[in-house]
N, C-alpha and C positions, 0 to 999 in steps of 0.2 A: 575643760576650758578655764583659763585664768581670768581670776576676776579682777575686775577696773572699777578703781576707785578717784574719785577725784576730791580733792577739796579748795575748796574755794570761796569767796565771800559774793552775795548778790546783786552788788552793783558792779564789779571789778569787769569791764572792758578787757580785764587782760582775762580772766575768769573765764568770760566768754566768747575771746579768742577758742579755747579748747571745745566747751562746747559746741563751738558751733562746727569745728573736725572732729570731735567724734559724731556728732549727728549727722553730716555730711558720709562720714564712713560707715554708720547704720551699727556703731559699736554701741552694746547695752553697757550703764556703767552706775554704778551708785556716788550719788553727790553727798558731800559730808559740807554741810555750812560750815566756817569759822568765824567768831566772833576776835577781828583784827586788835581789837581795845584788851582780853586778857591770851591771847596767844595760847592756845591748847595744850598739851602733854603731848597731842597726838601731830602737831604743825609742828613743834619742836623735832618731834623726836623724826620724823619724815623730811623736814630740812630742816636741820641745824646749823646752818651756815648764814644763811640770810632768815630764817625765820617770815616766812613772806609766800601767797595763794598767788596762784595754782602750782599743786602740785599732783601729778599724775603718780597715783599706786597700779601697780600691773606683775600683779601675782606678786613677785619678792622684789620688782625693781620699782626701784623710783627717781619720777623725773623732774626737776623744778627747771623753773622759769617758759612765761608762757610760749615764748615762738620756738625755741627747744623742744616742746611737748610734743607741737604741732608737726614737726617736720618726724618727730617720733610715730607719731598715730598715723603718719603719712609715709613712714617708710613701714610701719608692720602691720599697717590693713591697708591693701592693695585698691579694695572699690571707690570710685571717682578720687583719682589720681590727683592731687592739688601743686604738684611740680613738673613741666615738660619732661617727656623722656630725651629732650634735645636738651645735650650737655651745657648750649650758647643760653638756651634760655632757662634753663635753671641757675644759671652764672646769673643773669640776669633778675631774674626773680629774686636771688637771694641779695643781689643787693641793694633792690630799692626795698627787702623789707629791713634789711640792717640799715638802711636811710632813714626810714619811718622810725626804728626804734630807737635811733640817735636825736634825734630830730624833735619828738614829739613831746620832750619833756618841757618844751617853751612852749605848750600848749599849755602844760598844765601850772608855768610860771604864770601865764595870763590867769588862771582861774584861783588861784592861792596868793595874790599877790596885789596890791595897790600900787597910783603913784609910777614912779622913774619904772620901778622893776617891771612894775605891767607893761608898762608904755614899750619897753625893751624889749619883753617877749612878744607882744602882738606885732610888733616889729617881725621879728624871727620867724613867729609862725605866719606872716603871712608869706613870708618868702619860702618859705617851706612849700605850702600851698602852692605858689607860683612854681617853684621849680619841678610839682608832682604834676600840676596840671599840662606845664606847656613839653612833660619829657617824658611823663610813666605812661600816660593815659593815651590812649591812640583814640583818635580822631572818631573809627568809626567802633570803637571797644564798648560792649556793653561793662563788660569788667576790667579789671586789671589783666586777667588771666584770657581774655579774648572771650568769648560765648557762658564760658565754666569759674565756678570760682576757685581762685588759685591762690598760691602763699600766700602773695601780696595784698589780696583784699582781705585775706585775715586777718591781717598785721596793722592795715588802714582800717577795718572793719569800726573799732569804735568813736570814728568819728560821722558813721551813718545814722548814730543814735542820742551820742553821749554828747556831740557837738551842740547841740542845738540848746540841748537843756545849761548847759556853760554858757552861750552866748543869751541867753534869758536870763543868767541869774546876775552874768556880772557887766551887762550891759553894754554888750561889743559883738558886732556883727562880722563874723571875722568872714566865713565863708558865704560869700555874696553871690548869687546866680548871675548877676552880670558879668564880676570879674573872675569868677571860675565855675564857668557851668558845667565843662565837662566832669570837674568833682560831682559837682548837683545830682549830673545825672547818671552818674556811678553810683551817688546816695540810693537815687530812688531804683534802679537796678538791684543792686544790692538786698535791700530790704524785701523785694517783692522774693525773692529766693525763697524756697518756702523752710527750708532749715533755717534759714536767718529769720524770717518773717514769724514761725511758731517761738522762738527762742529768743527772745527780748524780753529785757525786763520793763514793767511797768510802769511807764511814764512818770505817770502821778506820784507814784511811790518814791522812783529813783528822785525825782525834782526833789521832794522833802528832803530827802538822804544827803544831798550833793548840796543844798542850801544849805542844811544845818554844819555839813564838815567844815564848807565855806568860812561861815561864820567862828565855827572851833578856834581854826587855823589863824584867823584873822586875832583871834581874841588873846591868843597864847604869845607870850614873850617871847 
């Protein structure tokens, strides 16, 4: 059997995009950390293009960027399926995750940013927000994917976790249970999953991690 390697850093939402389909697909795999600040020998040499986690090793191939991984691990292990075998709705699925992965860098303008710029992207993201909640999410969906988790909560997936610690640190409450509860409660769906639920990273920890980049970011020219 070929072996599966992945590497990746411990707070990256995109990171654990992947794990959470391979966990969901029951593949054994060995995690390689990288530390993002000196870029390894071994991230180089594995993507040398963007130099940037996750990257999936599987026997001699290799795959970068994370929703590419995912639809990878989803076409070559078969158990719990994360795309309709109905052509409409895999058309579908695939473009509200190309929506999210358009879309959600004005989350992370709100979170690296002061001032006009922030003001701009909390703008954006909340319209993001609105347009997921009142078009993707059905009324009576516990997931995006209907009962099962599919592409698209993957690809939303870190905002079940990662959101909340953003809106504590830079003091904006972007997703509000009044004005999008059906997000809310695809959050707490989501979480309760137990591949999701065992596979999260630790709170306490990450808040450190995501305040101190915070601060990095802000501090740098």
């Amino acid at each position: 059997m070929e072996t599966v390697k992945l590497i990746g850093t411990p707070f990256s939402f995109f990171t654990y995009r992947v794990i959470w389909a391979l966990k969901l697909k029951g593949v054994n795999y060995e995690y390689i950390d990288e530390d993002m600040s000196k870029k390894s020998p071994l991230l180089v040499k594995y993507n040398p293009i963007h130099k940037k986690v996750p990257v999936l090793i599987h026997g001699d191939k290799t795959i970068c960027e994370s929703m590419v991984i995912v639809e990878y691990i989803n076409e070559t292990w078969q158990l719990n399926p994360l795309l309709s075998t109905d052509s409409y709705e895999r058309a579908t699925s695939r473009f509200w995750a190309k929506y999210i992965e358009v879309k959600s860098h004005n989350t992370w303008n709100v979170f690296c940013n002061t001032g006009e710029k922030q003001q701009n992207a909390i703008k954006e993201s909340l319209e993001m927000f609105k347009t997921i909640e009142e078009n993707a999410l059905g009324e009576n969906n516990i997931l995006f994917g209907g009962e099962n988790i599919g592409l698209v909560d993957i690809a939303f997936g870190g905002y079940s976790h990662w959101m909340e610690i953003i809106e504590e640190i830079v003091g904006v409450k972007l997703l509000d249970p009044h004005n999008f509860p059906r997000i809310n409660k695809w959050i707490k769906n989501f979480k309760e999953v137990k591949a999701i639920k065992d596979n999260l990273p630790n709170r306490d920890e990450m808040f450190v991690y995501v305040k101190n980049s915070r601060e990095r970011m802000l501090a740098s020219p």
